[in-house]
N, C-alpha and C positions, 0 to 999 in steps of 0.2 A: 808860736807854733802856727805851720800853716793850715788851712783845712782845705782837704777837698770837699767842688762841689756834690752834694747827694747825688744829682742826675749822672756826673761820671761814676762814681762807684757803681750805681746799678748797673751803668752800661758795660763794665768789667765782670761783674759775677755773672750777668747773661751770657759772656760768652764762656765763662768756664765750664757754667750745665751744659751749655752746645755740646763742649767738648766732652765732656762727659757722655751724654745723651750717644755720640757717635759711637764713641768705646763699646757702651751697652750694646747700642745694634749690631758693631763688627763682631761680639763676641756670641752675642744671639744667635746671628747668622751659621758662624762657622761650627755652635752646637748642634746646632743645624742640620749642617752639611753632614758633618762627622755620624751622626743620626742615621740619617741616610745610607750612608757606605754601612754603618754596622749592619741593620737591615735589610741592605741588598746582600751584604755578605751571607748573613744567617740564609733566607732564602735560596742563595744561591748553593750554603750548605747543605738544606734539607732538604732540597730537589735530588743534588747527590748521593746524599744517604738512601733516600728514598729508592734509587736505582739502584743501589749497590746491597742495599736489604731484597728488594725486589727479583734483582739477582741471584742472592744466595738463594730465595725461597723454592725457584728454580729449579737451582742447582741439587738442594737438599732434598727435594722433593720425585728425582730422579735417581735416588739412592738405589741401594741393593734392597729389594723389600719382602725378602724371600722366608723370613722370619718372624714371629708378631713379635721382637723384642725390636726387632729392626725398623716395622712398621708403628712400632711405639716411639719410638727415636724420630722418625721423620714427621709424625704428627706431632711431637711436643716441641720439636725444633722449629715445625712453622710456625705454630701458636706464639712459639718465644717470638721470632722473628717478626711475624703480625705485628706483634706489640712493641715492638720496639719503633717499627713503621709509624704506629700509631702515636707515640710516647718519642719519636723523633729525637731518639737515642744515638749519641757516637759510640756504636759499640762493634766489632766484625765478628764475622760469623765463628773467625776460629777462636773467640774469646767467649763462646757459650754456656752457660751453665746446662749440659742436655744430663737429663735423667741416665745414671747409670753411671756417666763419665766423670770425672772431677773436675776442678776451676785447672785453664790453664797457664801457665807461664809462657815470657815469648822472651825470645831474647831477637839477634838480628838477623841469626841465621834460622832458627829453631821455631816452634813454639810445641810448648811441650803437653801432651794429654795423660790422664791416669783414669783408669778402668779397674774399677773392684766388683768382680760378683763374689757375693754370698749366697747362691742358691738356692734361693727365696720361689724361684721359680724356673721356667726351660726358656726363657724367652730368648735369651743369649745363649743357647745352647744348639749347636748343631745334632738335633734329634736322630737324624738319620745314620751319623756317622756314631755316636755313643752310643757303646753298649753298657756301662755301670749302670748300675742300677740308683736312681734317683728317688730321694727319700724327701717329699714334701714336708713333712711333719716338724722332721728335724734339720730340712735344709741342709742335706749334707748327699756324697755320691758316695756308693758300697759295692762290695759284692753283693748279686743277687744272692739273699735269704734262702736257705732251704729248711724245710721244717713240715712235719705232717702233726695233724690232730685224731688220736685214735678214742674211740668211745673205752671208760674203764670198765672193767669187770663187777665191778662192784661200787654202789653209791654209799660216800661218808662224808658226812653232813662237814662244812666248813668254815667257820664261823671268822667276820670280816672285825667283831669288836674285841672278841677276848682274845688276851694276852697269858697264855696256859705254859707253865712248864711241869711235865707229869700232871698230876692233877690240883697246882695251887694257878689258880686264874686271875686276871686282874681285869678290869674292863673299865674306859674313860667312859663318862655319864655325864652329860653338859661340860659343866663346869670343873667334874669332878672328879675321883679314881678312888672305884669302890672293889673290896675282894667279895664277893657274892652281895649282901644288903648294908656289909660296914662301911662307909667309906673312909680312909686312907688320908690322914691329914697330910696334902703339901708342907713342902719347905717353906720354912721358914721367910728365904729372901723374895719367895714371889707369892705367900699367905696372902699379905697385905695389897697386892700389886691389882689393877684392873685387868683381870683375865679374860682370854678370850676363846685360847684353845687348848684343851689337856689330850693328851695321846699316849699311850703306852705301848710295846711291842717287849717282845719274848726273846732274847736269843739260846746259848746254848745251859747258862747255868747263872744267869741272871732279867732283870727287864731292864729297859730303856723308857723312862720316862720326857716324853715333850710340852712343855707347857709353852703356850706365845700370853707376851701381853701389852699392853699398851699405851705407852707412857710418851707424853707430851709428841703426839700425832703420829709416833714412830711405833712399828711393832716389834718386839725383841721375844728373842727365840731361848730359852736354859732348856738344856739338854741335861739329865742325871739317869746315872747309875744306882739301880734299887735290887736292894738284895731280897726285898720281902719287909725288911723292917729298917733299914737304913738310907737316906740318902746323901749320894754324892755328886756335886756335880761336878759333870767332867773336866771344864775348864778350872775348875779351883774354885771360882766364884762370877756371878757376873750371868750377864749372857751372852751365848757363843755367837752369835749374828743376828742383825736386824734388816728390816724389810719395810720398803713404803706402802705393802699391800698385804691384810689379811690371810693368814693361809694356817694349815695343820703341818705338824711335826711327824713324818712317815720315816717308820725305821726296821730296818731289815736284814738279815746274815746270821751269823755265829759269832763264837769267841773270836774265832781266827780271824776275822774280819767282816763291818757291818757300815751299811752304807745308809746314809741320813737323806732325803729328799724332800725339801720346805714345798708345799704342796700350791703356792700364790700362785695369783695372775701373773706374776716373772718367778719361774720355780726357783730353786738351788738348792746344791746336791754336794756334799761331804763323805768319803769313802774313808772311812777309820781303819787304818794298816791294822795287822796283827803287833807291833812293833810298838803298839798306844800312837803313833803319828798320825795324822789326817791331811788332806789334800781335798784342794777344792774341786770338780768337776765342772769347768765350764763347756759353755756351748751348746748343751742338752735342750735342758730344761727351757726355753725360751718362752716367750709367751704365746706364739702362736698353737705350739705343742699342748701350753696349759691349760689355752682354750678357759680361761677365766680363771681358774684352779679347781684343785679336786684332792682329795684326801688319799696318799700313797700309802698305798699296799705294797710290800717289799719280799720278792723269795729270792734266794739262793741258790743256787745249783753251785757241786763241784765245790776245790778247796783253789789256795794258794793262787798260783798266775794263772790258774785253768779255771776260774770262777767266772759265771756267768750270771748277771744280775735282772730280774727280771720286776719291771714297777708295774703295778695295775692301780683303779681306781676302785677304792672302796665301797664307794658309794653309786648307787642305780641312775641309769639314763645317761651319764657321761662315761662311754666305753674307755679305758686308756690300755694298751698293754706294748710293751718298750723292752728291747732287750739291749744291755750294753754288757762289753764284752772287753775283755784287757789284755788280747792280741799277746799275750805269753808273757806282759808284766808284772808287775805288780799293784798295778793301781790300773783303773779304768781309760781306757783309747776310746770307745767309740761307744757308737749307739744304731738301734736301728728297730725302726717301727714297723710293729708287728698286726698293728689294731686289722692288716685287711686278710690277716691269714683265719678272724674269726668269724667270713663269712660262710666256710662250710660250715660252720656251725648253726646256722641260722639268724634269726632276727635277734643276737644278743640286747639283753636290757640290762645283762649285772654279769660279770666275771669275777672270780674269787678264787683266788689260789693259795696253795700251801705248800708242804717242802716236798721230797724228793720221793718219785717210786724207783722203778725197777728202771736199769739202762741210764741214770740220771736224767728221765722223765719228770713234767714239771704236773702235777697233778690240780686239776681246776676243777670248780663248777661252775659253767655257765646257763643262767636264767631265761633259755628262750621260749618260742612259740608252744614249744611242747613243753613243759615246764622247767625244772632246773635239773641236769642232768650233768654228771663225773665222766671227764675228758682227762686224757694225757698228754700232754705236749711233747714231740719228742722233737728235740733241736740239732741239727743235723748241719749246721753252722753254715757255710756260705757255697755257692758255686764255685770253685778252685778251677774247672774241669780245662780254663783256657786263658787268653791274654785278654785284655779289655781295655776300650778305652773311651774317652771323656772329651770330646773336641767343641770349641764354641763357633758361633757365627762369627760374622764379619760382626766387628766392634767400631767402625770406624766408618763415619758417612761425609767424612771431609773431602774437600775436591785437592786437596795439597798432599803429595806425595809420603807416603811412610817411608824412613829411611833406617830410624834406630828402634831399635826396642827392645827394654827389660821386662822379665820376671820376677817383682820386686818384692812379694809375699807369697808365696803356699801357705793355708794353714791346711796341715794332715798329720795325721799318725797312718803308720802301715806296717805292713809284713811285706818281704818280697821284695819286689826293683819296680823302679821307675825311673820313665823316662820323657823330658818337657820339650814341646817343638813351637817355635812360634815361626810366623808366614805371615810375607805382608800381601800374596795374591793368590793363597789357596792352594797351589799348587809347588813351591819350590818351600820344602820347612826343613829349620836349621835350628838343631840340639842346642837346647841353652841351659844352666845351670841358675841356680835362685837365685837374685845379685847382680848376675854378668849381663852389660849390656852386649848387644850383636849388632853389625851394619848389613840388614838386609842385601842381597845379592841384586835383584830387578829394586833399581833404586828409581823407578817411575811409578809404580806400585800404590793404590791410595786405601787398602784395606789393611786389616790388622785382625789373627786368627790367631788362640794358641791349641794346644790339644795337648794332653796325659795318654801317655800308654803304659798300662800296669801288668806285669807278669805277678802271679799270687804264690804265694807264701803254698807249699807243701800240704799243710796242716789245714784244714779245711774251718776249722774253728775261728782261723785268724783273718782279717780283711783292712783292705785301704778305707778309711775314713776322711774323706776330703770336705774341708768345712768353705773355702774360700780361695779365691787367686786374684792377686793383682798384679796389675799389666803399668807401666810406663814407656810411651813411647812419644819417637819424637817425629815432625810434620815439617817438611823443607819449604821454607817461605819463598 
């Protein structure tokens, strides 16, 4: 075998590391390079953006601002935009998330926006051109209320805890339901159970007992039918609804039919047919309405579809009084807040009502200034006397043209006609049905308007109840 000498092998592997050593640097360099280009790119990115944010703010900020719903839109659309500036975001203007509006879709022609109000407030609403009458409490748009408060002839005392039929009375006492000093053993399935609230109400030839209780963080509601010395409860067994918030069981009507109102920080309301059926009442009861909760007092007026339902608060310091009304149904349409028709009355601190006088007048005492004095309610049901109608602002602060647009929700009950206009420039509006999209006429046009016009129902008892609208419309890129 031959051998190489030492001195050439080493002088071989030196030059393999050279070689090597070069590779390293070539591939150094060009991480390098490549370094570079990303970083001039991005800057050269964010300069862009920056003008094209810069832009819209502009832009948006040149809006229609003739509304505070409107000048709430162009202030929370810069703030967004600010920040985006800041947070050197790829994002365009017409992919915003602005208060009021929904997320949009874009295709290559289109990009698409969705607008819901709920009537939380007038900010999207053209003040000037609506005449309904807007009902903050309950977030909803009505005929104007008619209704007078006459002082009675005579004071009879009204009492807000007993539950009297003729003269056998029942009255809840904390925890408990006593007939004068006895108290009344509960059932059996909520005896044992952690209680929190007992209620009892009267109606024509029995009571309604409500007890709430509390069981693993949830509160559950049993509703029973007590005849004096029996009970049943209504569902069979069990309890008829739960709640993530503490509240009292408020019940109210006659045989023929009685309506349940859970009194919580989020209410809910049950209307028991004459028929034993029940139906849930949404949309009322909210929490703004609840104002934390409060203990429902429940009268009646009237029978069958001509029954009108009237909730107060039992208890002192939190006014409530509520009329809901069921538009010649059978079950409950609408509602409407009545709490400011008791300012003739003076400085109310307790209202308390009972059932029917003369004329189907609702008979109260109210606890004011001058002390607690017998008033009649007489309800005279809505303004009918003409047409009315309900128009919003401009909804729309994009610099890109409206061209389509639906009406893709109403929520209402009504009497009477109606009729839906939407308009992408205020001026040219074209009848559209719930559902159907339209291709606006002035297809240059960058605002978006709808507007109701209501003819009323004959019967002066009955009215449009409007809880919500929403709008989809589409934005030519």
């Amino acid at each position: 075998m031959k051998h190489e000498p030492f001195k050439k092998i080493t002088k071989e592997g030196k030059k393999v590391f050279e070689g090597l050593g070069i590779a390293f640097s070539v591939m150094i360099a060009a991480i390098g390079f490549f370094t570079f280009l990303f970083l001039a790119a991005t800057a050269v990115r964010n300069f862009l953006e920056r003008k094209i944010v810069d832009n819209a703010i502009i832009s948006v900020q040149k809006g229609d601002q003739t509304t505070a719903g409107q000048k709430t839109i162009i202030a929370s659309s810069t703030e967004t935009l600010s920040k985006m500036r800041q947070k050197e975001l790829s994002k365009s203007l017409i992919q915003l998330d602005i208060p009021g509006l929904g997320p949009q879709a874009v295709s290559d022609e289109y990009s698409y926006q969705t607008f819901h109000d709920f009537f939380s407030g007038l900010g999207w609403v053209d003040q000037v051109q609506t005449t309904l009458w807007h009902d903050r409490e309950v977030s909803v748009f009505t005929l104007p209320p008619k209704y007078e408060w006459r002082r009675a002839d005579a004071f009879k005392q009204i009492s807000a805890e007993e539950a009297c039929i003729q003269k056998e009375c029942y009255v809840a006492k904390g925890l408990g339901l006593y007939r004068g000093s006895s108290e009344v053993q509960l059932p059996e399935e909520v005896r044992s159970k952690t209680l929190m609230t007992v209620s009892v109400s009267a109606l024509d030839s029995g009571w309604r007992v409500g007890v709430v209780i509390k069981e693993d963080g949830i509160f559950k509601s049993y509703v029973y039918a007590f005849d004096g010395s029996n009970f049943k409860n209504i569902k069979g067994s069990g309890e008829l609804f739960d709640s993530k918030y503490i509240g009292t069981i408020g019940i109210g009507g006659n045989d023929g039919g009685w309506l349940l109102v859970y009194g919580g920080y989020e209410g809910r309301a049950f209307q028991f047919l004459n028929d034993g059926s029940a139906v849930e009442i949404p949309n009322i009861f909210n929490t703004r309405f609840m104002d934390g909760g409060f203990v429902p007092g429940i009268s009646k007026v009237g029978f069958g579809n001509d029954a009108m339902w009237y909730v107060w608060n039992k208890g002192a310091g939190k006014i409530k009084f509520i009329k809901l009304f069921q538009n010649g149904t059978n079950s409950i349409e609408g509602a409407v807040n009545l709490m400011s028709s008791l300012n003739s009355l003076g400085n109310v601190r307790r209202l308390v009502c009972d059932g029917v006088v003369e004329n189907r007048a609702l008979r109260c005492n109210a606890d004011a200034d001058t002390g607690v004095e017998a008033w009649n309610f007489y309800d005279y049901g809505f303004d009918n006397s003409k047409s009315y109608t309900v128009a919003s602002a401009n909804i729309s602060n994009n610099i890109l043209p409206v061209q389509k647009g639906t009406v893709t929700f109403a929520d209402y009950t009504k009497s009477g006609n109606i009729s839906i206009f939407l308009s992408n420039d205020g001026t040219n509006w074209q009848r559209v049905n719930v559902g159907e999209e339209i291709t606006f006429k002035n297809q240059e046009a960058n605002r978006i308007f709808w507007k109701m016009e209501y003819t009323p129902d004959s019967n002066p008892m009955y009215s449009l109840f409007l809880k919500s609208m929403r709008l989809d419309f589409k934005m030519k890129r």
